[in-house]
N, C-alpha and C positions, 0 to 999 in steps of 0.2 A: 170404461171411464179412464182418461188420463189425466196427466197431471204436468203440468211445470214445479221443479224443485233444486235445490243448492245444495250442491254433493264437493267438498275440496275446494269449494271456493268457484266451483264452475254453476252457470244455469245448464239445467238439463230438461230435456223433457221423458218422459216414458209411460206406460201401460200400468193402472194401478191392477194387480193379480189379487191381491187380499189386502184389507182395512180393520189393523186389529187397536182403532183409536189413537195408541201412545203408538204405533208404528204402524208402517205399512209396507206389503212388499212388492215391489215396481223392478218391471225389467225395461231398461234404458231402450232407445230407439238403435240401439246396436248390440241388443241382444241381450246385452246382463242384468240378469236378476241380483237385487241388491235391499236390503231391508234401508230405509227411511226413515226418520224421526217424523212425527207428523207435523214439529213445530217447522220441518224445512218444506215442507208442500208450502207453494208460493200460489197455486192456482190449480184447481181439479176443471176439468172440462171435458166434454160431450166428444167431440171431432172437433176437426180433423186428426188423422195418427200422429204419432211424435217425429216422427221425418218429415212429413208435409209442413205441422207446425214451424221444426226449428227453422225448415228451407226456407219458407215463405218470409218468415220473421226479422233473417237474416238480410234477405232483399230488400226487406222495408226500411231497414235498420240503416241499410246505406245511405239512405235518401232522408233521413231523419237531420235537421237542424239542431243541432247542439248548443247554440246560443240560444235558437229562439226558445226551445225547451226549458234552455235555464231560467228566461224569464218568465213563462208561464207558469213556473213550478211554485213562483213565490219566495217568501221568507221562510215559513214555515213547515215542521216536518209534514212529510207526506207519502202514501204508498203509490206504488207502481202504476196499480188500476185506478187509481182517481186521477192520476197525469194522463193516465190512455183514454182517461172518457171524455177529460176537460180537451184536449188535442184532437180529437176524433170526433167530439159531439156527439156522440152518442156511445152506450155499452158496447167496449169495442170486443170484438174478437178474441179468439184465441189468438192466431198468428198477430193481432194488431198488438195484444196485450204484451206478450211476448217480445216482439219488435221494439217497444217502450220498455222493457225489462231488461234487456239485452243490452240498450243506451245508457240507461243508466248506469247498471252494472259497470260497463267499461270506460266508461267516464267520472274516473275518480276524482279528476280536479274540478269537474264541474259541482260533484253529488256526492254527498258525503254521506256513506252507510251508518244508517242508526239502527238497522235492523233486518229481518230476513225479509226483505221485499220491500222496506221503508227507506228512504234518503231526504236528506235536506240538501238546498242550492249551497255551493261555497259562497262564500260573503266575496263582495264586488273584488276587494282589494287581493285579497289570496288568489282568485281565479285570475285576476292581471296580470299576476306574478307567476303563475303558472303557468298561462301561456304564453308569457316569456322565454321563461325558462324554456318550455320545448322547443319554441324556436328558434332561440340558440342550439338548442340540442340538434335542431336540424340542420343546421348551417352544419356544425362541427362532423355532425355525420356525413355529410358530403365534403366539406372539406377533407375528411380521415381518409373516402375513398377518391379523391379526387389524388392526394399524395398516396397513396398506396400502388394506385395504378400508376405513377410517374417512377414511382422506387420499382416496382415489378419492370420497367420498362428502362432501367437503368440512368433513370433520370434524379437529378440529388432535388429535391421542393429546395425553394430559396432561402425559406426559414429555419432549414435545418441547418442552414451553413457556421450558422453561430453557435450551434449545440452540438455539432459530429460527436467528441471524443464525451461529453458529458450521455449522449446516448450510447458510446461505444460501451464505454464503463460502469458508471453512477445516474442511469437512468431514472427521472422520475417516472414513476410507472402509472400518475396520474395523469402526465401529460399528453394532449393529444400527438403533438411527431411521436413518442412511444409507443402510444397505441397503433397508431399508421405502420410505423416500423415493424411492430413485432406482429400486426397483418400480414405487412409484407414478407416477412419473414415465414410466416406461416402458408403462405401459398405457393413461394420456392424454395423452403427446405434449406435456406440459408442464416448463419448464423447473423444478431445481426452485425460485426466487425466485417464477416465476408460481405455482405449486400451493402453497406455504406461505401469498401473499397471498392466494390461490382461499378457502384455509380460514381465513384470517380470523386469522393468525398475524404479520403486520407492519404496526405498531401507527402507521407514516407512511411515506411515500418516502424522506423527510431520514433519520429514527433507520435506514433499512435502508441507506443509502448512507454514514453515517456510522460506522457501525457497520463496516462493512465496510473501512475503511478504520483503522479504530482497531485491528481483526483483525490488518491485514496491517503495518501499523507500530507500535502502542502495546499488542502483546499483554497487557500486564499491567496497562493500564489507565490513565489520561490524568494519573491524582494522582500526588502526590511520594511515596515513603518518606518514613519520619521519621527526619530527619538532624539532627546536630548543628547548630549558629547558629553562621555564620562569623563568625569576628574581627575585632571592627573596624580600620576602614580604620587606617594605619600615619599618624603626626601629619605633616602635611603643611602647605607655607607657606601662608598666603591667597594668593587672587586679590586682584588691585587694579581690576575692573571690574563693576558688574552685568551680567548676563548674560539671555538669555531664550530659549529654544524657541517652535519652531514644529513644532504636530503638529495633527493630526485628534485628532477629541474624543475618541474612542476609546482611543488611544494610552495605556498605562497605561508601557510599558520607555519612556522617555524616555532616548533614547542621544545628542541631541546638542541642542547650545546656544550661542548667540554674545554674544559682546562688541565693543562698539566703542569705542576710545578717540582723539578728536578732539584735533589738535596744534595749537598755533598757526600752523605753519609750512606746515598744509596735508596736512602726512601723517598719516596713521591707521594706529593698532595694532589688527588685528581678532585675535580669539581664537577662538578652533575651540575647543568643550571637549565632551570625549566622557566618556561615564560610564565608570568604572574599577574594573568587578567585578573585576578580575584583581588588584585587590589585598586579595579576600578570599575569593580563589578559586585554591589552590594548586596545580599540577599533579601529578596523580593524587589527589587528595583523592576524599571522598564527593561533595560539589558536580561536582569535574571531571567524573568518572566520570559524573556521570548527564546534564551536560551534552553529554559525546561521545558519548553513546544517544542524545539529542536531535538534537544536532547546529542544530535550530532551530525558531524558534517557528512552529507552523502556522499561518494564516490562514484562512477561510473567512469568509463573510458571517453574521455575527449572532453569530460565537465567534472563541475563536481556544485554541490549545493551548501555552501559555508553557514556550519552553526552559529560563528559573529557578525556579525557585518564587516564589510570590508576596514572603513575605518577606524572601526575598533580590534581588527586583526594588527592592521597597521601599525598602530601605537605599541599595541604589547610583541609584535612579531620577534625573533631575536637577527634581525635581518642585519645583514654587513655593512661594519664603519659604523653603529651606533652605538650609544650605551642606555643598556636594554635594564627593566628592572626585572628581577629574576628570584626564583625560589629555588637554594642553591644548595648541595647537600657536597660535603666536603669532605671527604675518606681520607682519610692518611696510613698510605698503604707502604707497610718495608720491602726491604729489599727482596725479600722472601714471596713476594705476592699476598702476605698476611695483613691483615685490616686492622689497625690500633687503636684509630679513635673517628667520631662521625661528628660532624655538626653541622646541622641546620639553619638555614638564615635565608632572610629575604634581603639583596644588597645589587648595587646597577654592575652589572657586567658590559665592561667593553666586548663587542663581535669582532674579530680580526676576519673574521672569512665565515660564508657559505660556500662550504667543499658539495660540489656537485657529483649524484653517481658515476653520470659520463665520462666525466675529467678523469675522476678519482680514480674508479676500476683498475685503467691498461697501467696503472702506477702501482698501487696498493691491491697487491692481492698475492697468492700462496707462493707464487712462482718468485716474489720480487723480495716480499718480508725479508729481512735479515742480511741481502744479497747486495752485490754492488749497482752501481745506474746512478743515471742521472736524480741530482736534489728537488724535492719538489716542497710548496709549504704542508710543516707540520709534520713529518714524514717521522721525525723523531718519536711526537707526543704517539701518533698514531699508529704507531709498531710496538712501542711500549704498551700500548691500551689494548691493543690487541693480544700482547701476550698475559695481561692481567685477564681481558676477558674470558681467554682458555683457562685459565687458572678459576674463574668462579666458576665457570659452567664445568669443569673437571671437580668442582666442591662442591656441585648442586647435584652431582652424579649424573652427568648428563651427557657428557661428551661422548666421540663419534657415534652422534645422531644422523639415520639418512637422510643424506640431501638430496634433496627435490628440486627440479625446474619452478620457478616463478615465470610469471607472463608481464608483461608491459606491453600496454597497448597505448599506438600516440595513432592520432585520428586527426587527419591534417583536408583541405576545403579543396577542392579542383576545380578554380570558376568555369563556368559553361557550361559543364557536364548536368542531364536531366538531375531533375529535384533527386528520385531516390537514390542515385549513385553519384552525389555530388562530394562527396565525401571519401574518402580513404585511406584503409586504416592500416598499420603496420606493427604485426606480433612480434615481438622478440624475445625468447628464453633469457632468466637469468637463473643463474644459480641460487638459491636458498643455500642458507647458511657459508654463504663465500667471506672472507677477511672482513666486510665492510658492515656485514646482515651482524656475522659474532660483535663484534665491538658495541655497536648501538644497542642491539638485543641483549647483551650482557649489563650493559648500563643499564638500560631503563630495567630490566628486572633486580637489578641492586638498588635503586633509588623506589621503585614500588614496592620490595619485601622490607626494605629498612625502614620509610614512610610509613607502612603498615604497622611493622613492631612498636613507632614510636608510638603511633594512634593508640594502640594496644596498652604499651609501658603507660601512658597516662592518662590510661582510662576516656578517650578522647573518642567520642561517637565515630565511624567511619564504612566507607561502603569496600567492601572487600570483593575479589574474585576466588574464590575456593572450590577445592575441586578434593572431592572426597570419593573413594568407592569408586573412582572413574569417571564420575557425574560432575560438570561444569556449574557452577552457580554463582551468584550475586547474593551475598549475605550482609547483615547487617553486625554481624559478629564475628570476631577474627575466630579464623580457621583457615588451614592449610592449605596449601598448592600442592599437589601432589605430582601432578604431571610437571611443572616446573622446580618439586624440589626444594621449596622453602617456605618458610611455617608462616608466611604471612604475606599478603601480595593488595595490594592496594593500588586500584590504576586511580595515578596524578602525574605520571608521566603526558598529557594531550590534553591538556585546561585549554587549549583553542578551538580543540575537535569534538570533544566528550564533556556533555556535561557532569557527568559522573566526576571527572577528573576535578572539573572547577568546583564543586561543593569539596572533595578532600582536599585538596586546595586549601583551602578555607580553614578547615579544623586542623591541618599541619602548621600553619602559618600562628593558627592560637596555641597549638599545644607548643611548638619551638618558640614562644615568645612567653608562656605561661599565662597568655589571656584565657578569657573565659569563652569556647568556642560557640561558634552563631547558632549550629546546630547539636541539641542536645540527644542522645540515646532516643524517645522518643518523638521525637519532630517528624508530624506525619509527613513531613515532606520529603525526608531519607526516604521514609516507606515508600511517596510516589516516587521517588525518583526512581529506586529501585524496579519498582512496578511498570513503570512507563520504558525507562530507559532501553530495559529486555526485548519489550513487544517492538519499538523501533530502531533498536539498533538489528534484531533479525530481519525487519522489511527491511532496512538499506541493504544491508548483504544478499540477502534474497535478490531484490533488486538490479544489484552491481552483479551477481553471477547471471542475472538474465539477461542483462546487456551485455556482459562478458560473451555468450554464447550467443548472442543477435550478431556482434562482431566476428566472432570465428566464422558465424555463416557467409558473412558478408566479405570475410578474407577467400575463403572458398570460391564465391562466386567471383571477385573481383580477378582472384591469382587461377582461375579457371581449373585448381583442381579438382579433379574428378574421383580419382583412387589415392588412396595411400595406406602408409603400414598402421597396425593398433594393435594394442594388445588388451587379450582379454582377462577381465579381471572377476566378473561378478554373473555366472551363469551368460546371458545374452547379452551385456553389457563391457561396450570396449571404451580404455581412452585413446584416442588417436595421436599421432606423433606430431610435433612439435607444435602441438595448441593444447589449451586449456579444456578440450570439446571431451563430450559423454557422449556416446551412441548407444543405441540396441540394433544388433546387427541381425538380419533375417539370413538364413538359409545355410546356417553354421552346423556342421556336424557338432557333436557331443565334444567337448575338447576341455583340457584344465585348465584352473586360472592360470594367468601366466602367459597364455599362447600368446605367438607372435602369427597375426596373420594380414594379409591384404584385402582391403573392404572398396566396393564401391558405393560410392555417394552421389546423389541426384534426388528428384523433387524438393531444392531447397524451399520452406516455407516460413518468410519473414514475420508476417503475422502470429503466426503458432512458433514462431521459431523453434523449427523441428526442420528434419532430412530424412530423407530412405537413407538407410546403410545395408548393403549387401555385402553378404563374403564369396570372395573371390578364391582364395587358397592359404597355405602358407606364406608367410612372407619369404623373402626370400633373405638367408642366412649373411 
């Protein structure tokens, strides 16, 4: 005797061996002995054996109508064998019954299981819908392979062209080019960035590295909404000093500016004047709001991504020939280089000048200080401010610090040249720590550590940088700088760039006026800023060092170096001479930090932006 029965969800058939009522034991038509519920025996029968059965079953099954089944079946429920005898006319078969068994089974939209061997018709409407559904489903599968073999065949589908960089990066991984893609991907072993550039779908390295990162931070896109024009600044006293900046020529947010004023008696009043969006920049406003999305300006070489809008830079910039309003901290320092008294104030500073790096350097710098030459502006205020600067950074304990090479990269258009080298860039060394670095750097850390203490002195909520243990952080309670040497440091020096800056901003302006500050100890908004600020100002950086090193490679290839000197600093790891570049060098004998040796460089990879580096020997002396 055999049997039809439902084992995991499968029809099977097999050879009943023993019938012990609640079970029974049947070995399948491929051999396995397997005990059976006897509630899952669907049909016992005479012959055929169970391979004849399921074969024959199977052929009939093919040839079976599946609508028209559906309408004979009715409304109501029903078992397998009463569809096979009402279809067949008479008590059908084993392989007939089977056949009908087999249909149903696999026809879930049509036949809906009530039971082991029972089903009822889906109702008209569902079953419409159903087979809708799949034949969309069919479309989309042949469209998936219809793109798949166009991607395998180096060919970009048309549709993709609107989505390359959102499938390079931030894939929906429900859609079908995804699915197609990561096909294709799967049958050449290509990642999918390499197989989208294979087809000739990423239009440079830059726009696919850049892009990617605008994905993952600027989802909606790098421009402003259109917001209202904030209110002009509130009437504020003059300044009594001109004033001038020092920035790179690039620099459009101009956040900070000096004044010096020369006394008979020897002592000088220096002015610290910072620009003061936050007095046209209300907390929670439209401006706020889209500045704590920002959080801060991006950088990268040849752009940069502005946390204000232009127009609103504009207003507050401290840019040349206007009068700027300004958050002004006002030192009055003796002849001695000793500090006597501070005050704070927000009041309009004339700009006499934006002093440019370029200009300034071949004028202002160790060789010229104190020496004779030709006059240039400012030359007084700016040699004095320089020897104040030595003066705090020798009271912050800090003085001869080694200096270090800085990189400036300017990245200028060459029309005609192909899309991905249409561009080219030029690295230049500067010194870290030269005449121009001390001055500004000594400023803005005497206007953030004495902004901080006042926060501090009057109990005035503020976001602090402290650095304790060695350890860098963002606290919400005053504590020390350690690596800089002073017991409080508060960034408000870059309220154009740093949102961080503009909310302290904000509580120095109430604590120096004795109002009541916007943000209390408490206000979970410190919190998020604090929270957000960290996680975005590392991706910029992150960011800006990856296109910092996309550019090196790109200086490489353009200036067609091949080898040059580096020195090794970190087991396999060299920096190379005169760029900002990290390598891991193959084929190095065992050697100390420190070595100086010569590497070869080849397979640049703009995508990955990476290189082979090889060593070649010693450098030579």
């Amino acid at each position: 005797m055999y049997a039809l029965y439902e084992e995991d969800g499968d029809i099977k058939a097999g050879t009943i061996l023993a019938d012990n009522d609640a079970s029974l034991q049947v070995e399948s038509q491929h051999g396995k002995r397997t005990k059976v519920k006897a509630a899952s025996i669907l049909l016992r029968y005479p012959s055929p054996g169970p391979s004849e059965v399921m074969e024959t079953a199977r052929a009939q099954q093919a040839d079976l109508d599946l609508d028209f089944l559906w309408e004979a079946a009715g409304a109501d429920e029903f078992g397998f064998e009463a569809l096979a005898t009402d279809y067949h006319g008479h008590k059908p078969t084993a392989p007939e019954a089977a056949a009908i068994l087999l249909a149903l089974h696999g026809a879930p939209i049509f036949f809906q299981k009530k039971g082991k061997g029972r089903y009822k018709a889906a109702p008209a409407e569902q079953l419409a819908a159903a087979k809708t559904a799949l034949e969309r489903r069919a479309r989309e599968a042949a469209q998936r392979a219809e793109w798949v073999t166009q991607l395998k065949n180096d060919q970009l589908p048309e549709v993709f062209r609107a989505k390359v960089f959102e499938l390079a990066h931030k894939p929906d991984k429900n859609s079908l080019e995804w699915k197609a893609l990561n096909d294709a991907c799967a049958d050449t072993g290509l990642t999918p960035a390499r197989l989208l550039d294979r087809c000739g779908a990423i239009p440079s390295p830059h726009e696919f590295h850049l892009q990617a990162f605008l994905l993952a931070q600027f989802p909606r896109g790098r421009g402003f909404p259109a917001l209202e024009a904030p209110p002009p600044p509130p009437a504020l006293p003059p300044g009594d000093a001109p004033a001038f900046s020092i920035d790179d020529a690039s620099t459009t947010e101009i956040d900070d500016a000096f004044s010096v004023i020369f006394r008979a008696d020897g002592s000088v009043r220096v002015g610290i004047h910072i620009a003061a969006p936050a007095l046209g920049i209300p907390p929670g406003s439209d401006l706020d709001r889209l500045a704590a999305a920002r959080l801060s300006t991006v950088y990268m070489p040849g752009d940069k991504i502005t946390m204000l809008p232009e127009d609103l830079i504009g207003q507050y910039t401290l840019a040349e020939g206007r009068d700027c309003p300004a958050l002004s901290l006002y030192v009055e320092v003796g002849a001695d280089h000793v500090i006597r008294a501070l005050t704070t104030q927000a009041d309009v500073v004339r700009i006499a000048a934006n002093l440019r790096h370029e200009t300034l350097e071949p004028l202002f710098n160790e060789a010229t200080i104190g020496q004779g030459g030709p006059d240039y502006p400012f030359r007084r205020e700016l040699e004095w401010l320089y020897g104040f600067a030595r003066s705090l950074e020798t009271g912050r304990g800090k003085a001869d610090q080694i200096q270090r090479n800085d990189y400036l990269f300017r990245v200028s258009s060459a029309p005609g040249e192909r899309l991905e080298t249409e561009e080219r860039v030029e690295i230049v060394p500067r010194l870290r720590g030269n005449p121009i670095d001390k001055l500004v750097s000594e400023m803005m850390i005497l206007a953030n550590s004495r902004w901080g203490g006042l926060l501090a002195e009057k109990d005035v909520a503020g976001v602090y940088r402290a650095q304790t243990g060695g350890k860098v952080r963002m606290t919400l309670k005053p504590a020390p700088h350690e690596g800089l040497g002073v017991d409080y440091y508060a960034w408000s020096t870059s309220p154009l760039r740093r949102y961080v800056d503009l909310v302290n901003q904000r509580q120095i302006l109430a604590a120096s006026r004795g109002e009541r500050p916007p943000h209390a100890g408490n206000d979970p908004l410190l919190f998020a800023a604090v929270r957000d600020f960290e996680l975005a100002y590392d991706a910029y950086n992150e960011f800006q060092r990856r296109m910092e090193r996309y550019w090196c490679l790109r200086w490489l290839i353009q200036e067609g170096v091949r080898e040059l000197d580096a020195t090794l600093f970190k087991e396999t790891l060299v920096r190379c001479d005169g760029l900002p570049l990290i390598a891991r060098v193959t084929g190095a004998p065992t050697l100390e930090n420190g070595a100086r040796i010569r590497v070869a460089l080849s397979d640049f990879d703009l995508l990955d932006v990476d290189l082979a580096c090889r060593y070649l020997g010693p450098a030579e002396a």
